[in-house]
Every structure is written in structure tokens, then in C-alpha cells.
RORONU-881956 format. One line per field, with one value per residue: x, y, z of N, C-alpha, C in turn; residue in one letter. Coordinates in pm, 1 decimal. Layout:
N
nc1	c(X:...)
nc2	c(Y:...)
nc3	c(Z:...)
cac1	c(X:...)
cac2	c(Y:...)
cac3	c(Z:...)
cc1	c(X:...)
cc2	c(Y:...)
cc3	c(Z:...)
type	c(A:...)
***
This chain:
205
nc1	c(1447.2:1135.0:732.0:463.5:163.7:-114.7:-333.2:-409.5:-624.0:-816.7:-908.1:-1018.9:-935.4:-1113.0:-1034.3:-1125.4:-1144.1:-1005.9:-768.7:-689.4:-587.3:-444.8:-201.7:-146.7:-61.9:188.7:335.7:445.9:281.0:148.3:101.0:-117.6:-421.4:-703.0:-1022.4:-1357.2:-1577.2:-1800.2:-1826.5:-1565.6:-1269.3:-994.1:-679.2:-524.2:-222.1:43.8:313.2:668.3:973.7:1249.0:1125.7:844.2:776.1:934.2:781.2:536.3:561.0:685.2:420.4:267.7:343.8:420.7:141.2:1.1:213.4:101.8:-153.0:-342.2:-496.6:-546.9:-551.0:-402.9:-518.7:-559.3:-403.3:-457.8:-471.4:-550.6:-578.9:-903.4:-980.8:-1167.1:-1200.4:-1230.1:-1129.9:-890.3:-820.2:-851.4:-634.2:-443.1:-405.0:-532.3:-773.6:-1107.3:-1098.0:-868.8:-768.7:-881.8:-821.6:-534.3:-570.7:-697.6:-481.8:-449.0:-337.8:-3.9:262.2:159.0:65.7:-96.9:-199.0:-426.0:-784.9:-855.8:-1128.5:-1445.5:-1432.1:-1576.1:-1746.9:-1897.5:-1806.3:-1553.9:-1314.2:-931.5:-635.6:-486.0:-235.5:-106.2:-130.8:-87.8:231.2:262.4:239.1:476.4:660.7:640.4:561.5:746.3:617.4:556.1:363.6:151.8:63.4:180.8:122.5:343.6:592.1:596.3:322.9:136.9:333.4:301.0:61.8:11.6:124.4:31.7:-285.0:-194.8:-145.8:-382.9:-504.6:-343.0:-432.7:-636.1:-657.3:-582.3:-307.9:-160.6:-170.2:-124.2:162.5:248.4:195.3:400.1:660.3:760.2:840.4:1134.8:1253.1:1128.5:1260.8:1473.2:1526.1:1429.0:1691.6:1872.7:1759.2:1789.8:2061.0:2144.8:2055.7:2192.2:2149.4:2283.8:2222.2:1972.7:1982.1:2004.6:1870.1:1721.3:1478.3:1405.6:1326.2:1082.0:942.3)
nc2	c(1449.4:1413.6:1522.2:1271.6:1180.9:970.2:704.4:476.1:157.0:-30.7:-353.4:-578.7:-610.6:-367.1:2.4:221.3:194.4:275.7:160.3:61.3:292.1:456.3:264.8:259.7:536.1:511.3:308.7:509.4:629.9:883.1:1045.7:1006.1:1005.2:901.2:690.6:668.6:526.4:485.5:248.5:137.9:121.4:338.6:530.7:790.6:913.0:1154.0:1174.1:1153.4:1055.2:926.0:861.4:698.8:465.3:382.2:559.9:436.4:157.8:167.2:238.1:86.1:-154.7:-47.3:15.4:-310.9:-439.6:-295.8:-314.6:-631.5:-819.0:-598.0:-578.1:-448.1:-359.8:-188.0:65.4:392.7:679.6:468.6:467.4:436.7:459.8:589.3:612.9:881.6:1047.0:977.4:1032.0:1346.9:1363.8:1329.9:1521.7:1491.9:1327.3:1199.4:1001.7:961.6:835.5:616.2:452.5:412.0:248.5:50.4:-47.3:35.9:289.9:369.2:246.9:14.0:-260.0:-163.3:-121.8:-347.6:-357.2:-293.8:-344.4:-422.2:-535.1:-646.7:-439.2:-128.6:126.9:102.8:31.8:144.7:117.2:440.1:426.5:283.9:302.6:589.0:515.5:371.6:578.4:763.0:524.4:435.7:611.3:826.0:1058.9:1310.1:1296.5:1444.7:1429.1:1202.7:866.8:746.1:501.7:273.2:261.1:123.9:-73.8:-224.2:-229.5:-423.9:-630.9:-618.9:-689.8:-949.8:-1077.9:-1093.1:-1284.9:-1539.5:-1593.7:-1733.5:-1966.9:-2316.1:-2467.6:-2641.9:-2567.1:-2265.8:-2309.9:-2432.9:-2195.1:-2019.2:-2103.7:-1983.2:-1805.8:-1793.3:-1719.0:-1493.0:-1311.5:-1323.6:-1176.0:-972.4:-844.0:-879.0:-654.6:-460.5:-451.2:-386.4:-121.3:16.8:21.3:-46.5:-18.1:-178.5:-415.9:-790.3:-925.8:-732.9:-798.4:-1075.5:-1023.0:-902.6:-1007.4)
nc3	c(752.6:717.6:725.8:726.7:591.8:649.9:662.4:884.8:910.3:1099.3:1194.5:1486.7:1817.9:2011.4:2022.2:2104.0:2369.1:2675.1:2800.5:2551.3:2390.5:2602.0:2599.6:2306.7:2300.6:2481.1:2326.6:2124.3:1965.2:1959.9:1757.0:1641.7:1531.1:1681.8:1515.0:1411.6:1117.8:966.0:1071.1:1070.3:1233.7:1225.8:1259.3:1205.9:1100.6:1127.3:1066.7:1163.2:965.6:770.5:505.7:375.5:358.0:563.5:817.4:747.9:817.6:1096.9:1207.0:1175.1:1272.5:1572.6:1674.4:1612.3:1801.6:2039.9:2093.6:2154.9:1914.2:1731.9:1368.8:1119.8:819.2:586.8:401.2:396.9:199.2:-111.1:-395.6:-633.1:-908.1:-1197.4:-1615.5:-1661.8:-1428.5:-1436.9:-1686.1:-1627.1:-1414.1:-1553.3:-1775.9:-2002.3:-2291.9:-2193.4:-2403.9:-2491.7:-2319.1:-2301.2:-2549.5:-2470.5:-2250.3:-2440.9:-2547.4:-2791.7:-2878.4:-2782.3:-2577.1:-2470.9:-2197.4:-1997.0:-1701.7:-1578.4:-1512.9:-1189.7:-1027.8:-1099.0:-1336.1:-1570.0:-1616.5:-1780.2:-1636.5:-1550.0:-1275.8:-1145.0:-988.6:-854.3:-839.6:-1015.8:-1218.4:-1259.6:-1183.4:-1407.7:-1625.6:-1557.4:-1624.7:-1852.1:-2055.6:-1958.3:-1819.3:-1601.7:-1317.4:-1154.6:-844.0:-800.7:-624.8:-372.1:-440.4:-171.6:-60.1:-218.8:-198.6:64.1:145.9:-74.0:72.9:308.9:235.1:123.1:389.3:512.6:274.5:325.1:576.5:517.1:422.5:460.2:618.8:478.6:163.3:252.4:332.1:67.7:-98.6:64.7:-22.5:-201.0:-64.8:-57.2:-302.2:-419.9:-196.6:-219.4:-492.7:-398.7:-268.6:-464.2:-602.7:-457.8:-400.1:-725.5:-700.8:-534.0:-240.4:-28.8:264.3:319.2:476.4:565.8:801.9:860.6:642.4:690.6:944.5:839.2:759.0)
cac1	c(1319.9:1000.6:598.7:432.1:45.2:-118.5:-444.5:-438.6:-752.8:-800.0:-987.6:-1025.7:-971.4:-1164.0:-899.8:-1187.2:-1101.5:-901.9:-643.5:-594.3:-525.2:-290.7:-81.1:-75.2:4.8:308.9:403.5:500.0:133.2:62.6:100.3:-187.6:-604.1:-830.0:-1142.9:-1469.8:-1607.1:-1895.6:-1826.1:-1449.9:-1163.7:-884.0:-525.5:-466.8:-94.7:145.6:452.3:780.6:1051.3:1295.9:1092.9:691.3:811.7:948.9:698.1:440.9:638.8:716.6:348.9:204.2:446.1:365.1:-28.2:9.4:229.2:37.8:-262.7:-323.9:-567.3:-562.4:-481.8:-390.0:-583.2:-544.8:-326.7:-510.9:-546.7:-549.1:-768.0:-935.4:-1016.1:-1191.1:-1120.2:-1279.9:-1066.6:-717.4:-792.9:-799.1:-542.6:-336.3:-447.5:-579.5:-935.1:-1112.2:-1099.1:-720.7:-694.3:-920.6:-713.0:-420.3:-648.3:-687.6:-338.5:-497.3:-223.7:107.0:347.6:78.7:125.8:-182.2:-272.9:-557.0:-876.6:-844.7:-1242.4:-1556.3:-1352.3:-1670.4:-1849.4:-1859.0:-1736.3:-1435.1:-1197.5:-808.4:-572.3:-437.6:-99.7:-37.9:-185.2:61.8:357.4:291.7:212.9:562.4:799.1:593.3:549.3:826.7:527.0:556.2:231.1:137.3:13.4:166.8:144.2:453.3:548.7:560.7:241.4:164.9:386.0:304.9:-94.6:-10.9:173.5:-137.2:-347.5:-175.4:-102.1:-534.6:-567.0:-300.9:-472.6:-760.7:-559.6:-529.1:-175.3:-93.0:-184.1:-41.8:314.4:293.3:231.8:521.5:760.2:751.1:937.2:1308.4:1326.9:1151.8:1348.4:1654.5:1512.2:1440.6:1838.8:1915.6:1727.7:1885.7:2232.9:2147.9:2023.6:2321.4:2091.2:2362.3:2180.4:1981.6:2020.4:1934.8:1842.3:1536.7:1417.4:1401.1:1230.9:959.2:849.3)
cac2	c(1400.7:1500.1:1453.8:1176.6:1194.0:856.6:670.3:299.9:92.9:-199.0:-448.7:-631.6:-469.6:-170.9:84.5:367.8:237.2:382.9:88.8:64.5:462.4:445.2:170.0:291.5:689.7:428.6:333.2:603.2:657.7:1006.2:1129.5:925.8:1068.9:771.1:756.9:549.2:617.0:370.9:121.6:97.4:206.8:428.6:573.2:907.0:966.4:1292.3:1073.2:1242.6:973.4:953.2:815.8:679.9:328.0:386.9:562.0:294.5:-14.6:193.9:270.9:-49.6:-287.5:-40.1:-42.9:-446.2:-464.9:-211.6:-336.3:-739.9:-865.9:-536.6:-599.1:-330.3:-421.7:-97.6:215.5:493.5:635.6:370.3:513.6:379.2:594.0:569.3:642.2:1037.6:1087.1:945.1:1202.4:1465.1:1445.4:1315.5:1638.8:1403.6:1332.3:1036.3:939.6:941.9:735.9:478.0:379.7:360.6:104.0:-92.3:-66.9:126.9:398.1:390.6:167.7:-125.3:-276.6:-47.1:-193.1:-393.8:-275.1:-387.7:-340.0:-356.8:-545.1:-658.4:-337.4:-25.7:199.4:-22.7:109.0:131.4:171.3:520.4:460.4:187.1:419.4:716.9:481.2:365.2:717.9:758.9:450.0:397.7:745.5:946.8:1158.9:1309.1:1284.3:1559.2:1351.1:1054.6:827.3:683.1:318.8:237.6:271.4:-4.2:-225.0:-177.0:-288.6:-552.9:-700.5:-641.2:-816.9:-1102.5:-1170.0:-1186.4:-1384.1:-1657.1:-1673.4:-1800.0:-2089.3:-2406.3:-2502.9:-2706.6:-2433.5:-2171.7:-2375.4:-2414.7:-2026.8:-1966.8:-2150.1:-1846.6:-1683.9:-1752.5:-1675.3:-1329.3:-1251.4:-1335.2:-1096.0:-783.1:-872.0:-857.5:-537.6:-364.5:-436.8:-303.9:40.4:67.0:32.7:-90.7:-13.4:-304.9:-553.6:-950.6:-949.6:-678.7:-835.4:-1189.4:-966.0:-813.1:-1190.5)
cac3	c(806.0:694.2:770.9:628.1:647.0:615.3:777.2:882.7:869.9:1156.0:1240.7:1594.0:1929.5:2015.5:2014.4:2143.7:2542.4:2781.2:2756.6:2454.4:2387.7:2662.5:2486.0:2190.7:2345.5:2520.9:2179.3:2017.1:1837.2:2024.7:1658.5:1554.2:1610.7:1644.2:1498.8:1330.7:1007.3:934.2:1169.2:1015.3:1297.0:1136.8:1248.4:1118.2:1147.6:1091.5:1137.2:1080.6:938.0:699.5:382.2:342.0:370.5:735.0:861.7:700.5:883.3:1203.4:1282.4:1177.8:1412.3:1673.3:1666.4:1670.0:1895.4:2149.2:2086.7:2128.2:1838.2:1660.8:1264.8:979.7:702.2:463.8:416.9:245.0:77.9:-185.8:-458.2:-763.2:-1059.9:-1338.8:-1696.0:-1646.2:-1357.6:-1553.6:-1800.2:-1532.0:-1325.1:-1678.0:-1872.5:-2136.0:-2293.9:-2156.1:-2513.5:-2520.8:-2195.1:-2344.9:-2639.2:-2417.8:-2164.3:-2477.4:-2615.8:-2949.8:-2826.9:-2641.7:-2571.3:-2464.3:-2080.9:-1935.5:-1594.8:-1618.3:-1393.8:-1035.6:-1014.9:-1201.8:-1491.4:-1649.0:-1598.6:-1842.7:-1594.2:-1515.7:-1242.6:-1208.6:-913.0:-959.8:-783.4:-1059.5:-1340.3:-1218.8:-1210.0:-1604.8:-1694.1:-1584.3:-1690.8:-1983.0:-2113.5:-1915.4:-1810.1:-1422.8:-1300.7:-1056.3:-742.7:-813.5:-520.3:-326.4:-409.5:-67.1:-27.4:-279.3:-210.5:237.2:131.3:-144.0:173.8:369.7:171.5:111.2:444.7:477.9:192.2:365.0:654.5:521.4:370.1:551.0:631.5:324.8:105.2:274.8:311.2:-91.4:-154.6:105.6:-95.0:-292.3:-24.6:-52.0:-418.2:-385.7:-117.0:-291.6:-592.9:-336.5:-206.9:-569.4:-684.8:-313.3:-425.6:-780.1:-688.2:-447.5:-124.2:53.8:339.4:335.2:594.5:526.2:935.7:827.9:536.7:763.5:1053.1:801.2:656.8)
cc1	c(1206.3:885.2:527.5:278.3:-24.3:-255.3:-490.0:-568.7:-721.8:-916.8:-919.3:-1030.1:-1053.7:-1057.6:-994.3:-1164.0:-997.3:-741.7:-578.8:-552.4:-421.2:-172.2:-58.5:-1.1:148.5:416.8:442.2:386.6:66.1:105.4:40.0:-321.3:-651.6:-978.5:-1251.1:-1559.2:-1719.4:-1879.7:-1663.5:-1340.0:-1058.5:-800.9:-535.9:-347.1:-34.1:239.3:559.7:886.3:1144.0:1222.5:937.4:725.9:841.1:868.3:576.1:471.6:638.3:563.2:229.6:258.1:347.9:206.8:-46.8:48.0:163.0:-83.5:-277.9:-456.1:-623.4:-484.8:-506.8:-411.8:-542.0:-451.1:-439.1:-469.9:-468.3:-621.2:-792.5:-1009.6:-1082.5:-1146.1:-1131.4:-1175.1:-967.7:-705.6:-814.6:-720.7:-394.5:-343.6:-478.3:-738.1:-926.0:-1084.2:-967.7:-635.2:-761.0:-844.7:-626.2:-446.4:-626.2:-587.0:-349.0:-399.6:-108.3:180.4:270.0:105.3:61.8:-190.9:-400.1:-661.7:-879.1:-1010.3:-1372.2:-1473.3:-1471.3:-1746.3:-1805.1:-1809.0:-1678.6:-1344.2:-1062.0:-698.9:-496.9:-234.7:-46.6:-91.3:-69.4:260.0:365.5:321.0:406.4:706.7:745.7:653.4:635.1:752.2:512.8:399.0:191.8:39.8:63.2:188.9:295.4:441.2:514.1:432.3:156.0:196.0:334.6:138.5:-125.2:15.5:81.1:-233.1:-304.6:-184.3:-279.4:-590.3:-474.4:-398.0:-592.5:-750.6:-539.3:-374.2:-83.9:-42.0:-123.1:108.1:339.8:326.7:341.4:680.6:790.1:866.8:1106.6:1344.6:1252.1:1212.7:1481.8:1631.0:1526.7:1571.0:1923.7:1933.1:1782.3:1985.7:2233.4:2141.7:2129.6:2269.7:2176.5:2301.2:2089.4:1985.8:1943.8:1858.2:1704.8:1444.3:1364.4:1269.2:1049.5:905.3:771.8)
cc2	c(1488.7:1472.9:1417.9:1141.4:1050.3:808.1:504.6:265.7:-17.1:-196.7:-467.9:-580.2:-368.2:-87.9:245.8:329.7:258.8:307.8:70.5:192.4:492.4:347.2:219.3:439.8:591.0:395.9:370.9:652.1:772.6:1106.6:1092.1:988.0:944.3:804.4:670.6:575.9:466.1:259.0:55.1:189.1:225.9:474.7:695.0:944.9:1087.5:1276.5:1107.4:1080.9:1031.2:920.2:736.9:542.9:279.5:433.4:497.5:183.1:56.8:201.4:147.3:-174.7:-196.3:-37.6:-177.1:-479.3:-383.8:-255.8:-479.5:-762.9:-746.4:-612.7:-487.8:-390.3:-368.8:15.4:287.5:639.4:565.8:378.0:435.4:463.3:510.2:611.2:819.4:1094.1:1024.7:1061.8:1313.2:1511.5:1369.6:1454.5:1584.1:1410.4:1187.1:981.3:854.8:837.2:585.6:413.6:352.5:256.1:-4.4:-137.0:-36.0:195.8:365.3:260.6:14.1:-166.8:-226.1:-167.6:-262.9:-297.0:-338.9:-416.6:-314.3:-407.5:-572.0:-616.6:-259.9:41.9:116.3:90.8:73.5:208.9:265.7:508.7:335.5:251.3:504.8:597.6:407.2:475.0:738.8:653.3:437.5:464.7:828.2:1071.0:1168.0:1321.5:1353.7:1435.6:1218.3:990.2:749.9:486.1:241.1:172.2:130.5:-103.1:-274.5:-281.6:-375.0:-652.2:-734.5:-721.6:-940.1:-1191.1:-1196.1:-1255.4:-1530.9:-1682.1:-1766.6:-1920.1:-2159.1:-2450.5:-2541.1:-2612.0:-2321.0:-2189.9:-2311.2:-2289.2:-1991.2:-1998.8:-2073.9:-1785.3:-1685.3:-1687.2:-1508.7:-1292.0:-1254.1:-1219.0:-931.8:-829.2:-783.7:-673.2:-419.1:-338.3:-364.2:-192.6:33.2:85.1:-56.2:-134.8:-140.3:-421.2:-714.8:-977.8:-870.2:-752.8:-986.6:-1135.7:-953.3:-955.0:-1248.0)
cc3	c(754.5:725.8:700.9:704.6:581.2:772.9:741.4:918.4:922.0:1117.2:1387.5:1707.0:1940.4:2037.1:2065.2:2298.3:2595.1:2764.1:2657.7:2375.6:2450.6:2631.3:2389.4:2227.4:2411.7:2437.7:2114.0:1939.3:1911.9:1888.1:1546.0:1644.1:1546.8:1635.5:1446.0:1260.8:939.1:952.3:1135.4:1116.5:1186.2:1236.2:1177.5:1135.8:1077.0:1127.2:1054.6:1078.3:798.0:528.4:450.4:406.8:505.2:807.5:827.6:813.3:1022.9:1287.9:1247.7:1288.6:1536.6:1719.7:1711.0:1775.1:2048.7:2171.0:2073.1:2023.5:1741.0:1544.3:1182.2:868.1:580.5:516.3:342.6:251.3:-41.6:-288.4:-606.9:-820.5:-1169.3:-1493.4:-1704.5:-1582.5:-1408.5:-1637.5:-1737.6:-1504.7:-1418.9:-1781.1:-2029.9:-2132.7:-2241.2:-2297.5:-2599.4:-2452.4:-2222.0:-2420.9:-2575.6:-2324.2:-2231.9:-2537.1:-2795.9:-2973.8:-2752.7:-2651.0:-2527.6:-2317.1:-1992.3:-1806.6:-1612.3:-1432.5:-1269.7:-996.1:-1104.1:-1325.1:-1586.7:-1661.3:-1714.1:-1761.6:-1489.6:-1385.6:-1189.4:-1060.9:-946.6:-887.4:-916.2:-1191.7:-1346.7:-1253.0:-1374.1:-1650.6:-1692.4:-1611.2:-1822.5:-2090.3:-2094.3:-1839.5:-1667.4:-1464.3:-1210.4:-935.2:-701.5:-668.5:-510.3:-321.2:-334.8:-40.5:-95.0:-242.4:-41.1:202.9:13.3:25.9:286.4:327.0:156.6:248.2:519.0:406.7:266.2:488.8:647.7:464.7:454.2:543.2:474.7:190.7:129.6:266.9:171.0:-132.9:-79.1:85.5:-144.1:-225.0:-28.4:-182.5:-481.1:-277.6:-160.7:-384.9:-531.1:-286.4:-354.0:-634.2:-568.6:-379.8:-608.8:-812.6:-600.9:-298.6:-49.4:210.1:408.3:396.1:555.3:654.5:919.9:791.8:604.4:863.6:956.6:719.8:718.9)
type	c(X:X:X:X:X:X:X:X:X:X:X:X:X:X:X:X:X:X:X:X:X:X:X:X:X:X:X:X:X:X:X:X:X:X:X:X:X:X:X:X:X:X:X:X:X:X:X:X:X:X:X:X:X:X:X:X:X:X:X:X:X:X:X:X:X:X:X:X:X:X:X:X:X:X:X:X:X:X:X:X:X:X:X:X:X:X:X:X:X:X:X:X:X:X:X:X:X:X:X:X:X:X:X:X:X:X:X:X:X:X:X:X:X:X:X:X:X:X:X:X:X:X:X:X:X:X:X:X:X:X:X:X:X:X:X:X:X:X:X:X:X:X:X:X:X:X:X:X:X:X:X:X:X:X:X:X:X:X:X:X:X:X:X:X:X:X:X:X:X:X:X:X:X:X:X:X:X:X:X:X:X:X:X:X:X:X:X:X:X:X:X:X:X:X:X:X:X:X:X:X:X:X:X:X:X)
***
């Protein structure tokens, strides 16, 4: 077990009154400081678990469920970099990290910019930067963020972009779901994650 520092980002509820502090302290979240940072409530947790991924899922359920019309929007940090800061905390020139943006350099496959794509100073999720740097390149990356974390606030997002989908629409995109769920089943049983359960993976959909 170890401690896994991490700060969720609602919406809805107020979560500064008395009731809903004492629910969540009920919950298990008396290892979470609440707080409001330009009109945006936050979660700060120091949540001991076995891996990022569990304490991610463990303190998001409970929040929801402690709290009625609270929603977890973001994990963060979640950061976006530019090409200055790539060649920082890569020990490269920006000049070096550009060619590899445009596939001038390197194996080709660069992330495209999550923000600002049609800007000059374009920027570039660095948890998806860090994980090229190393399958690409082989290159550890001193900071690199935990996949988890990634994959915990793609899952977030999507499930605010469905709701804003009328039924029909949303159905269609959830067609999607048996045959990635069959794929994460797949890629379980290839790494040897035995562990695994089909009854989770059902729960967390």
C-alpha cells in the first residue's frame, strides 16, 4: 500500500455544508480537504491504496455516492504543455521536440495537440507526451504521469459528452460498449491480470 495524492474537481451540490462534510467524513473521505478555487469545488485526497487506479475509482464512487447530485468532472492534475516545456522536462531543445511534433525526427506517431491546434503556441497533454517518449523512444521520462490517470478522466469526459446526447444518439455510441469491453477482457488476460473480474468491469460501465 502506498499514498496516492490526487485532487477531484465537481460540479453540483455544495459540498462546503455541514451535511454534506458529514457524509462524505461517513464515507470514507476524512482523507480528503475540501476547498474552492475560483468558483470550481475540489477534493484533495492522500488516499493510501494499492495502485492510482484504485484509489481514483474508490474515492470517486464514494463522493457520488455520499453526496446526491455531486459529479466528478476532472482528476488533476491533468496538464498541458507546450513545446518549451517538452523540451524541459525531456532534456531536449524545443527545436528537437518540434521535428519530432512534425514527424521530421523519430519514429513518427507524435500525439497530436489536444489544444490550441490552430494556434502557434499549440499545446499537448503531457501524460500522453511522457507515454510516447517512452514506447516510442524507450526514453523514461522523469515525472511521467500514471496511466490511470488518463484513462479515469477520458472516462470522465465521455460520460459528459453522452449526457448531452439525446437517447438515440447516445444508444448508437453505446453500441461501442460490448466490443471494448471484450478488448479490455482481452488485453487483462494477456498481461496475466487474472485478477480481473467480468462482474467489475459490468459494475464500472
Amino acid at each position: 500500500m502506498r499514498t496516492h495524492e490526487f485532487t477531484l474537481l465537481v460540479e453540483g451540490a455544495d459540498l462546503q455544508s455541514d451535511a454534506a462534510q458529514d457524509a462524505l467524513f461517513e464515507a470514507g473521505c476524512d482523507d480528503a480537504t475540501i476547498g474552492v478555487t475560483a468558483g470550481v469545488q475540489h477534493l484533495h485526497f492522500d488516499r493510501e491504496a494499492r495502485s492510482l487506479a484504485e484509489a481514483l475509482v474508490s474515492a470517486i464512487t464514494a463522493v457520488e455516492q455520499a453526496v446526491p447530485g455531486v459529479r466528478v468532472v476532472r482528476v488533476a492534475p491533468d496538464e498541458y504543455v507546450t513545446l518549451a516545456e517538452i523540451a524541459k522536462r525531456t532534456g531536449r531543445t524545443r527545436e528537437s521536440v518540434r521535428l519530432l511534433a512534425t514527424g521530421d525526427r523519430g519514429p513518427g506517431d507524435f500525439p497530436p495537440p489536444a489544444a490550441r491546434a490552430e494556434q502557434r503556441n499549440k499545446l499537448w497533454r503531457w501524460a500522453e507526451v511522457a507515454r510516447w517518449f517512452t514506447s516510442r523512444l524507450g526514453e523514461t521520462v522523469p515525472g511521467a504521469p500514471d496511466a490511470a490517470l488518463s484513462a479515469v478522466n477520458g472516462l470522465l469526459q465521455a460520460r459528459a459528452a453522452l449526457s448531452q446526447l439525446d437517447a438515440v444518439d447516445r444508444d448508437t455510441i453505446l453500441a461501442l460498449q460490448p466490443a471494448v469491453r471484450s478488448q479490455v477482457l482481452e488485453l487483462a488476460a494477456a498481461v496475466g491480470a487474472a485478477e480481473v473480474k467480468t462482474g467489475d468491469l459490468d459494475a464500472a460501465a
